[in-house]
C-alpha positions in Angstrom: 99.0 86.5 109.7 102.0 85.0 108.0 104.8 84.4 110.2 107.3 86.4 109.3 105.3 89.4 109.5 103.6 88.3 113.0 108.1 89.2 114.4 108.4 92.3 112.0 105.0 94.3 113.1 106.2 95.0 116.8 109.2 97.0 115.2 107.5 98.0 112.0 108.0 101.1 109.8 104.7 100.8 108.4 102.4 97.6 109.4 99.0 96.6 108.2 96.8 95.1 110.8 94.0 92.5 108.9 93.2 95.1 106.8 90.4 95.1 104.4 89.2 97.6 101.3 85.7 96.8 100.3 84.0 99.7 97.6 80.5 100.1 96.5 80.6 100.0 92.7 80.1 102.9 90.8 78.5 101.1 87.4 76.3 98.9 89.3 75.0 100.4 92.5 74.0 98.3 95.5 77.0 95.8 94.7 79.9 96.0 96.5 83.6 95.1 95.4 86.4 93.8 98.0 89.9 94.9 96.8 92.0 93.7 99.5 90.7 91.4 102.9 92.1 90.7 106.2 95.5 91.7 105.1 98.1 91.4 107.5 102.0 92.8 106.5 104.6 94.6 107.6 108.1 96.6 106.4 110.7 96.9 108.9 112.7 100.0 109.2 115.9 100.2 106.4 113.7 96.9 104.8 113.4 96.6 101.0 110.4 94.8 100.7 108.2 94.1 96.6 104.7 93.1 96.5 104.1 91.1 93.0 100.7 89.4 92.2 97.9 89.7 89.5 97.0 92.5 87.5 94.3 94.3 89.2 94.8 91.9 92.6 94.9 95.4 95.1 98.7 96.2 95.0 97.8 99.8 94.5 94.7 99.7 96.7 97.4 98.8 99.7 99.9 101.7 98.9 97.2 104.4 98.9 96.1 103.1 102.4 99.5 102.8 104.1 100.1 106.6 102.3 96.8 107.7 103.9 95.0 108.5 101.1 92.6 105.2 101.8 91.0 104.8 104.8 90.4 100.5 105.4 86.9 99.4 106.2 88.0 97.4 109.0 91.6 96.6 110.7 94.3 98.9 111.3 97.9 100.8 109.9 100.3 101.9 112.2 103.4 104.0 111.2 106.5 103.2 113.5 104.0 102.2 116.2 101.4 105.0 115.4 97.8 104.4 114.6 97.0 106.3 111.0 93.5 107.5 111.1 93.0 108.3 107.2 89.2 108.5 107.9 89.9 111.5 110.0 91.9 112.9 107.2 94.9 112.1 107.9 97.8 111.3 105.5 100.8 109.3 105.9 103.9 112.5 106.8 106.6 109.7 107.5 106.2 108.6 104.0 107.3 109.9 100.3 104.9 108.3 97.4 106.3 107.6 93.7 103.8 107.1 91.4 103.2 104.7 88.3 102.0 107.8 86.8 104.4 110.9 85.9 103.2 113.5 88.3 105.3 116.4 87.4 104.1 119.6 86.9 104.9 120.6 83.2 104.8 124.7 84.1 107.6 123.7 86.1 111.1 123.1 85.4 113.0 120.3 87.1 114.5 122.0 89.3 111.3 123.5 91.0 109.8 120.2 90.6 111.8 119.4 93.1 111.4 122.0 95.4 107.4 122.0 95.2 106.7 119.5 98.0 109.4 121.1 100.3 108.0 124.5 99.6 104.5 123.4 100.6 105.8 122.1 103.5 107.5 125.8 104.3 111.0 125.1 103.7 112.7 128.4 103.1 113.1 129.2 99.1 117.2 129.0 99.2 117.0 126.2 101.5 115.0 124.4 99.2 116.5 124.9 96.2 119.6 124.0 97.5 118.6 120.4 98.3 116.7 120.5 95.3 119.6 120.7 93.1 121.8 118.6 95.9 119.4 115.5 94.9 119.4 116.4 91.3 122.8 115.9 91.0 122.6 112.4 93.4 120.0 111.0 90.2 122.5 112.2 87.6 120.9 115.2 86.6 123.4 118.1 87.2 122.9 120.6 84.5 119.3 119.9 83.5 117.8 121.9 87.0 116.3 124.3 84.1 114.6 121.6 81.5 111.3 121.4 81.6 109.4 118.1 81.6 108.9 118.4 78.2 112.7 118.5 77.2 113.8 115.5 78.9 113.5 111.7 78.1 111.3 109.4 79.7 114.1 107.9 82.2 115.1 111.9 82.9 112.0 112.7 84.2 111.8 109.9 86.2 115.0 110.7 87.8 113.2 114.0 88.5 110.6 112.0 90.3 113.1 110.3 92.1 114.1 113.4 93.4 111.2 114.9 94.0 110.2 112.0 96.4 113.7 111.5 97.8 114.1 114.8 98.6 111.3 115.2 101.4 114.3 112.9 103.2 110.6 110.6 104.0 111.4 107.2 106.3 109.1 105.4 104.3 108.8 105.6 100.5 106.1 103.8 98.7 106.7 103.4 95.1 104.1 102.3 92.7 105.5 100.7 89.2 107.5 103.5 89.1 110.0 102.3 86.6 107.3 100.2 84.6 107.0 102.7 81.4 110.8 102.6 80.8 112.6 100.2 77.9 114.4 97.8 79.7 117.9 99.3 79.8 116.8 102.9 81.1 115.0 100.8 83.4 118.0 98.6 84.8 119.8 101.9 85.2 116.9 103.2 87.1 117.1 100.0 89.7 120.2 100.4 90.2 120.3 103.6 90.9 117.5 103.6 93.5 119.5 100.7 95.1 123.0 103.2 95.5 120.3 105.4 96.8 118.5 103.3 99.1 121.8 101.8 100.2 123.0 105.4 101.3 120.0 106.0 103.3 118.3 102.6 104.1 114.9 103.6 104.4 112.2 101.3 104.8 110.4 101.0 100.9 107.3 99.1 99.8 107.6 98.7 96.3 104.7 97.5 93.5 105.4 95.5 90.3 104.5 93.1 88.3 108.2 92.3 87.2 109.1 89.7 88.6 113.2 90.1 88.2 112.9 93.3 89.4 111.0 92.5 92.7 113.8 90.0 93.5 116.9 92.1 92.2 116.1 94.6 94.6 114.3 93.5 97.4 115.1 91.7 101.0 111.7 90.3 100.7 108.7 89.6 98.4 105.4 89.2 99.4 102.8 87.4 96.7 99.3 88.6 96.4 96.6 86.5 95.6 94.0 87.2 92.7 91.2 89.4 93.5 88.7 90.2 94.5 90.0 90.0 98.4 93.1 90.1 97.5 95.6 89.0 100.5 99.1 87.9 100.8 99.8 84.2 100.6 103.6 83.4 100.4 106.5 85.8 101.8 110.0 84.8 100.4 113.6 86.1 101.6 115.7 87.6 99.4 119.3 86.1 100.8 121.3 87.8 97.6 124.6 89.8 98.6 124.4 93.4 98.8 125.1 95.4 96.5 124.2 94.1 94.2 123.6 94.9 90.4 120.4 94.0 89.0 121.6 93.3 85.3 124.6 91.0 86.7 122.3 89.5 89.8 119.8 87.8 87.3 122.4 85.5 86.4 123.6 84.0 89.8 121.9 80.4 90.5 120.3 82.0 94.1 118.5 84.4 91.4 117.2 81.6 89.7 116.1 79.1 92.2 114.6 82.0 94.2 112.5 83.1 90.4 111.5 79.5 90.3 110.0 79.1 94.1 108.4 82.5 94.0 106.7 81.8 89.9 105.6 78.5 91.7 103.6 79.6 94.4 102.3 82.6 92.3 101.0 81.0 88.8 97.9 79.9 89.6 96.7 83.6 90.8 98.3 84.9 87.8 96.3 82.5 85.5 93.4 82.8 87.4 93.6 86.7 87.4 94.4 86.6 83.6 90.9 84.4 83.3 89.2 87.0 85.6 90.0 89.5 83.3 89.4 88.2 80.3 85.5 87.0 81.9 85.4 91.2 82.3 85.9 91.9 78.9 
């Protein structure tokens, strides 16, 4: 257990206990694959905290098992002190998931986008289209509560996402790339507009990326992955930037780049040796 983590689990938000992910493989049967092992990490409440590593290392695999949609083959999550038993079915509540992936419904328009998760969760229809268009209008999209996902931009329906995820008011959001697919302005205005939000609410996130910049820009810590297969964490670096901060402007302050420097350093070798890995499969 890396030490940091060892001080933040009593107090966690949402705390992984040496967990490990092992699958059998569907192509070749008999042979089994271990996506993450004996992982041990925590996110404080109000934390900001990035995971970076390798493509493929098992950044995904750990976000689908603290939101309950993965039960571990051995060790232990715990939300805010609380065992979470996915293999009894159970799913992460305390937690709002963003994914890489645009998961709006396109029958839908924005605005009942929005209000789908709060309707399944039997918030009354006014009620929830209220907040609906109430966190709309927090991601800058006052007026479009009628588009449909096919009449807005790339960075619009993200913002709907946003929303949509945001709006459950969850104490833990796990976001997965969620700006990834974005040209590189829409996604600076993105950041920083998930860092006003976060700033307003401080809830604990675990974010995925393979940015680099981005993981530092917006987070209080970053945790490095190791290649896979057994993926686990093997450096943890604080983020000691100001707050707030803007993540264009921030790139540019020396802290930025000595912090880019130390955390390329200790992860370089896993990223060569996951590009090799790779490159073997193909």
């Amino acid at each position: 257990m890396l030490a940091q983590d060892r001080s933040r689990s009593a107090v966690a938000a949402l705390a992984f206990d040496r967990v490990t992910c092992t699958f059998v493989s569907e192509d070749r049967p008999g042979q089994r694959y271990t996506a993450v092992e004996d992982v041990t990490l925590a996110v404080a409440p109000g934390e900001f905290v990035s995971v970076v590593g390798p493509t493929g290392c098992g950044k995904s695999t750990l976000l689908n098992i603290g939101a309950g949609l993965l039960a571990p083959s051995s060790g232990a999550v715990h939300v805010f002190g609380t065992p979470l038993d996915a293999r009894g079915g159970a799913l992460n509540r305390r937690a709002g998931y963003m994914f890489q992936a645009e998961a709006l419904m396109p029958w839908r328009s924005a605005l009942d986008n929005v209000t789908a998760g709060l309707e399944f969760r039997g918030t009354p229809r006014e009620q929830a289209r209220s907040l609906a268009r109430d966190w709309l209008s927090r991601v800058g999209l006052a007026g479009f509560e009628d588009r449909y996902p096919h009449q807005l931009s790339g960075g619009m329906r993200k913002r709907v996402a946003l929303a949509q995820t945001l709006v459950l008011d969850p104490d833990i959001v796990l976001m997965d790339e969620p700006f990834s697919a974005l040209d590189v302005q829409t996604r600076q205005l993105m950041e920083n507009e998930l860092l006003d939000l976060w700033q307003a609410k401080r809830k604990a996130v675990l974010f995925i990326t393979h940015d680099l910049d981005e993981a530092i820009a917006l987070s209080d810590r970053v945790i490095v992955l190791s290649a896979g297969p057994a993926t686990r964490p093997i450096a943890t670096f604080d983020i000691d930037l100001a707050r707030p901060r803007d993540v264009a402007e921030i790139r540019t302050d020396p802290r930025f780049v000595e912090l880019h420097r130390q955390i390329w350093r200790a992860m370089k070798d896993e990223v060569l040796k996951g590009y090799s890995q790779t490159r073997t499969r193909t």
